[in-house]
One Martini backbone bead per residue (centre of mass of N, CA, C, O) as a GRO file, in nm:
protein
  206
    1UNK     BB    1  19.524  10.869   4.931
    2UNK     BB    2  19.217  10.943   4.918
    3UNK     BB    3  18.903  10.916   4.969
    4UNK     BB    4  18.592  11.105   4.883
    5UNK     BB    5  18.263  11.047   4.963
    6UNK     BB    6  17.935  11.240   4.835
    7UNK     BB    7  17.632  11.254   4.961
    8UNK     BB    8  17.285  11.345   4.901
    9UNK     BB    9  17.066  11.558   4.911
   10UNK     BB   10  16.907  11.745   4.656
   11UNK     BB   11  17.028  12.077   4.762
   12UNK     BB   12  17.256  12.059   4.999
   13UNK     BB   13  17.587  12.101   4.847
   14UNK     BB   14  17.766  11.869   4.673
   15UNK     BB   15  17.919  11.986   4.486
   16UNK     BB   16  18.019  12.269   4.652
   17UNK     BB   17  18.207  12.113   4.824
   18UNK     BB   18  18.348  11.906   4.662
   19UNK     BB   19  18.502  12.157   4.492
   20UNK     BB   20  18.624  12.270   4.760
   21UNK     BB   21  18.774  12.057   4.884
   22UNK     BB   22  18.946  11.961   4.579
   23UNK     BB   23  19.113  12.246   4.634
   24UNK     BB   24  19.247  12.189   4.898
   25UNK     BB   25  19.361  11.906   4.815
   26UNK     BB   26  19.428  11.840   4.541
   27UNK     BB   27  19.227  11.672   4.354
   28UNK     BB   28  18.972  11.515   4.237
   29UNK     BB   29  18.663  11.566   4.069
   30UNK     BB   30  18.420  11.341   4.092
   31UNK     BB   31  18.142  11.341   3.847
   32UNK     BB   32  18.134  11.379   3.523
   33UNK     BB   33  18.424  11.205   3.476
   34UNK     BB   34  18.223  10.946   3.513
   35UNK     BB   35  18.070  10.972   3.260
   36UNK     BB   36  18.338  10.979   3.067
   37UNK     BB   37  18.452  10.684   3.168
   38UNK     BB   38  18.175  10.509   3.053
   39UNK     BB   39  18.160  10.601   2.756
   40UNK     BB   40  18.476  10.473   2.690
   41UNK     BB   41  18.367  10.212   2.762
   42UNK     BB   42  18.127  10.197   2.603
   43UNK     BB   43  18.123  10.398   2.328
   44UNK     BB   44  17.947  10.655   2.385
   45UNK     BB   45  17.762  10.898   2.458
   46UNK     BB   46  17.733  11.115   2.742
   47UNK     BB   47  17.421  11.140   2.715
   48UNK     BB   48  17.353  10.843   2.713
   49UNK     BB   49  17.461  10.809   3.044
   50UNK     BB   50  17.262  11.052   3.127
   51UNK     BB   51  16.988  10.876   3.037
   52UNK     BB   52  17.059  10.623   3.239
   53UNK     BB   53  17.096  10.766   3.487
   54UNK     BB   54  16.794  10.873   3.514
   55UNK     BB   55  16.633  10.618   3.458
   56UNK     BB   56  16.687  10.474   3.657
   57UNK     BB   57  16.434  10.218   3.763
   58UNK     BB   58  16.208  10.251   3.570
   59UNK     BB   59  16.020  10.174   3.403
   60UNK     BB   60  16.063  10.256   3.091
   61UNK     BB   61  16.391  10.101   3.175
   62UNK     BB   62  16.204   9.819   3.172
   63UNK     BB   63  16.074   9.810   2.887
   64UNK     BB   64  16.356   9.862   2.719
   65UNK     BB   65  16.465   9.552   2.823
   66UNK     BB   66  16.218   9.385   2.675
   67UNK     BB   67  16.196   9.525   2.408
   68UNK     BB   68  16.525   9.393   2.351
   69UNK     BB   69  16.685   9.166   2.169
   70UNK     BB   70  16.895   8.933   2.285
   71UNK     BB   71  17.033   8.870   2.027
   72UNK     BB   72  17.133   9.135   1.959
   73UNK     BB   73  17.270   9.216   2.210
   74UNK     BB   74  17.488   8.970   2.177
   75UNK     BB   75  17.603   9.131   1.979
   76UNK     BB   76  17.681   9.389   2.072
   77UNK     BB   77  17.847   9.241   2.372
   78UNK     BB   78  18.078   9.091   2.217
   79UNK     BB   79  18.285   9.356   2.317
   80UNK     BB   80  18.132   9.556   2.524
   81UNK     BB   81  18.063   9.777   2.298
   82UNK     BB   82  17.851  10.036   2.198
   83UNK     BB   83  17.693  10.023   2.441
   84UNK     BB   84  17.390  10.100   2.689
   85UNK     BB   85  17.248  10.009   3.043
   86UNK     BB   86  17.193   9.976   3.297
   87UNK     BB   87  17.341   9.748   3.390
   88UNK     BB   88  17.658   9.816   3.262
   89UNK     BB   89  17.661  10.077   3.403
   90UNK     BB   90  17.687   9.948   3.708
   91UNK     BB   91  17.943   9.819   3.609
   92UNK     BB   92  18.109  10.038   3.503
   93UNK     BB   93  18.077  10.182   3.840
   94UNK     BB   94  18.210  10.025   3.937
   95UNK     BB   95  18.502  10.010   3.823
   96UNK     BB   96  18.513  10.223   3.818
   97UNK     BB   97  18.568  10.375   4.126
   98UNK     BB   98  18.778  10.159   4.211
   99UNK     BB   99  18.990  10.290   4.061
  100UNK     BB  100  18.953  10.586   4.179
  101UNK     BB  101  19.056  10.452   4.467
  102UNK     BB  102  19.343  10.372   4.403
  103UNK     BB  103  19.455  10.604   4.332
  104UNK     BB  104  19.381  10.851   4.492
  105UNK     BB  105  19.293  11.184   4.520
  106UNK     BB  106  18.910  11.183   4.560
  107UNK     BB  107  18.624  11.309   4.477
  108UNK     BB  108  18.296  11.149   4.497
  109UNK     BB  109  17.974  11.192   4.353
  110UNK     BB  110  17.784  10.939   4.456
  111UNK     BB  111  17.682  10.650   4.300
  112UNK     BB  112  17.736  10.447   4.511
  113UNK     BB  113  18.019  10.505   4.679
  114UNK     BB  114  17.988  10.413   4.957
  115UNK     BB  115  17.912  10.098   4.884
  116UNK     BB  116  18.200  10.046   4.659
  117UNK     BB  117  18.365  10.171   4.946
  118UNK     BB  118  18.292  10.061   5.235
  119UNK     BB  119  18.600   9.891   5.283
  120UNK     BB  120  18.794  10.121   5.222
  121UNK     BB  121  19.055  10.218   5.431
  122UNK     BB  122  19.076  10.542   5.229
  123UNK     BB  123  18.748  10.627   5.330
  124UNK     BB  124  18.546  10.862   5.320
  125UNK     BB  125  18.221  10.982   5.446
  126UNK     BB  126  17.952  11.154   5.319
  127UNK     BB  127  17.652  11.314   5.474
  128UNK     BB  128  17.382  11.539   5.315
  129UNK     BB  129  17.134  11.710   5.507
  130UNK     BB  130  16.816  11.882   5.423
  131UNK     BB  131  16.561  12.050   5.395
  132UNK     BB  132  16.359  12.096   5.108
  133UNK     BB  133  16.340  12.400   5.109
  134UNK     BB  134  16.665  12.428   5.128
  135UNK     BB  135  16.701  12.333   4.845
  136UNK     BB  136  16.550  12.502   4.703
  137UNK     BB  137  16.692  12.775   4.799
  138UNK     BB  138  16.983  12.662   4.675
  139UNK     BB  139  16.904  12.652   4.413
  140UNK     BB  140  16.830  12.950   4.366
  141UNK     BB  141  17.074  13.091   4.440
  142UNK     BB  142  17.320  12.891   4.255
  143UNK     BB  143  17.092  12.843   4.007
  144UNK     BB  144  16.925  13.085   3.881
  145UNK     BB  145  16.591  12.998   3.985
  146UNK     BB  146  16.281  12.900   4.010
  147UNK     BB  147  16.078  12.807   4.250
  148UNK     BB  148  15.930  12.583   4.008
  149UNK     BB  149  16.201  12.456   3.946
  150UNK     BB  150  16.334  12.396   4.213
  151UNK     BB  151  16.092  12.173   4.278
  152UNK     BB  152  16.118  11.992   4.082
  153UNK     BB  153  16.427  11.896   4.115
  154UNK     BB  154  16.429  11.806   4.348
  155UNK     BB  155  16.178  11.597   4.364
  156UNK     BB  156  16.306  11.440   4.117
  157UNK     BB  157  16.598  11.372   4.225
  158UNK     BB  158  16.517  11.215   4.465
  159UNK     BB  159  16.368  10.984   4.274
  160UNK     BB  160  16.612  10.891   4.138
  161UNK     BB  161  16.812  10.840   4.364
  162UNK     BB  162  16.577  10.614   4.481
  163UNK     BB  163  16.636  10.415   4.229
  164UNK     BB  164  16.910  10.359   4.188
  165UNK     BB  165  16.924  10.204   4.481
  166UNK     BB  166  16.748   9.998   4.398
  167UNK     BB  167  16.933   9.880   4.161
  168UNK     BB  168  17.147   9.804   4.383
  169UNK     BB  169  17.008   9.684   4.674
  170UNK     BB  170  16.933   9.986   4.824
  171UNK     BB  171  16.768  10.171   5.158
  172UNK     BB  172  16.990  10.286   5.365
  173UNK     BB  173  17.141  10.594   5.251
  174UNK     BB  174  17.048  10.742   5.496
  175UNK     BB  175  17.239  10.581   5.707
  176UNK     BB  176  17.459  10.704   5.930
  177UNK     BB  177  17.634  10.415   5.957
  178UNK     BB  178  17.782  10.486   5.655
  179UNK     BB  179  17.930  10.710   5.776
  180UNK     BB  180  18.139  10.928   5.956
  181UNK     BB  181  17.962  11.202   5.831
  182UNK     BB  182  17.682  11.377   5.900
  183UNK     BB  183  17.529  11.678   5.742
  184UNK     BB  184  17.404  11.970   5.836
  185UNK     BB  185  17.307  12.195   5.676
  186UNK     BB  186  17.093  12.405   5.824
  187UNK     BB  187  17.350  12.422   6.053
  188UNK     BB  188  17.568  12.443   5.806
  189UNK     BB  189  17.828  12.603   5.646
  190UNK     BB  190  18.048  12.523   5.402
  191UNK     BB  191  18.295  12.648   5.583
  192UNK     BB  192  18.266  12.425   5.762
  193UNK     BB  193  18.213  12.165   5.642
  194UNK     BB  194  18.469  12.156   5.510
  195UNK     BB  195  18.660  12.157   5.757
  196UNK     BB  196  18.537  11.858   5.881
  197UNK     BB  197  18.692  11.716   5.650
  198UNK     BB  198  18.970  11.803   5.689
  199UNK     BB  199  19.028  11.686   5.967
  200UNK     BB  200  18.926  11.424   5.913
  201UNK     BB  201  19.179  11.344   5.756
  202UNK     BB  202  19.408  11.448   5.869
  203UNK     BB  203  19.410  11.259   6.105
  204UNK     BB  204  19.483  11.018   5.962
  205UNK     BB  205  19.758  11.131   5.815
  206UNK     BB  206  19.905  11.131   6.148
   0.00000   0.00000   0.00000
């Protein structure tokens, strides 16, 4: 009944390990998963809530929650339903985050799930990290980018982890002393790095 959240510096191989992991233990890989239950749970689209997380944070996401009328908001918000702004997002990822941690037997990439079970009793932290070139080439290699399309990609993606994380009213999502394990892509294998995560769990499960 494992719960692994996987954090990462993006290009690091987060994906592409989650996915190995949760294949290796039969688990559930939550990550767009987790887009499609704030969708249901707010009544929008999938579109919507990936829009929602893009912007976390930004100007643009403060600007646009100034200038939409309170009353509109609390006659839309009577029923918590078929609306999405950044607050709701982040309740709404407590909420869905910890339900799937209960159920157990999920890993779980990014979105602040570090610090949303940071007590709980099964779940494993790790984080990954590797230098900005190497994440560059992971995604070239990975994901058939060209070199300028993958350093915008992971640039961006850096700002917008920095964002979200300040929404949260967090700044220390890169500190090792949060999680079980730091791994060095530049250092490991994929399959060497998967390795030391299923060891870490079964040492527990004996």
């Amino acid at each position: 009944m494992a719960v692994i959240t996987i954090s990462r510096q993006f290009g690091a191989g987060g994906i592409t390990l989650g996915k190995m992991i949760a294949e290796e233990l039969g688990y559930i890989f939550a990550d767009n998963r987790i887009i499609q239950l704030v969708a249901e749970a707010a009544n929008v689209s999938q579109g919507w809530v990936e829009s929602v997380e893009k912007e976390a944070g930004t100007k643009l996401s403060r600007a646009i929650s100034k200038i939409v009328a309170q009353k509109w908001l609390d006659r839309i918000l009577a029923d918590e339903r078929g609306y999405l702004d950044e607050k709701l997002y982040l309740d709404y990822l407590v909420v869905i985050i910890s339900q799937m941690a209960e159920e157990g037997n999920v890993v779980i990439l990014g979105r602040g799930s570090q610090y949303i079970l940071n007590d709980h009793p099964d779940a494993f932290h790790v984080l990954l990290v590797n230098s900005f070139e190497n994440r560059v080439k992971f995604m070239m290699e990975h994901y058939d980018l060209t070199r300028s399309k993958a350093m915008n990609l992971v640039t961006n993606e850096d700002r917008r982890r920095t964002s979200l994380y300040k929404r949260l009213g967090k700044q220390d999502y890169d500190n090792p002393q949060l999680y079980h394990a730091v791994l060095n892509m530049s250092r490991l294998s994929l399959e060497k790095a998967k390795d030391i995560v299923l060891e870490m769990v079964k040492e527990k499960a004996n």
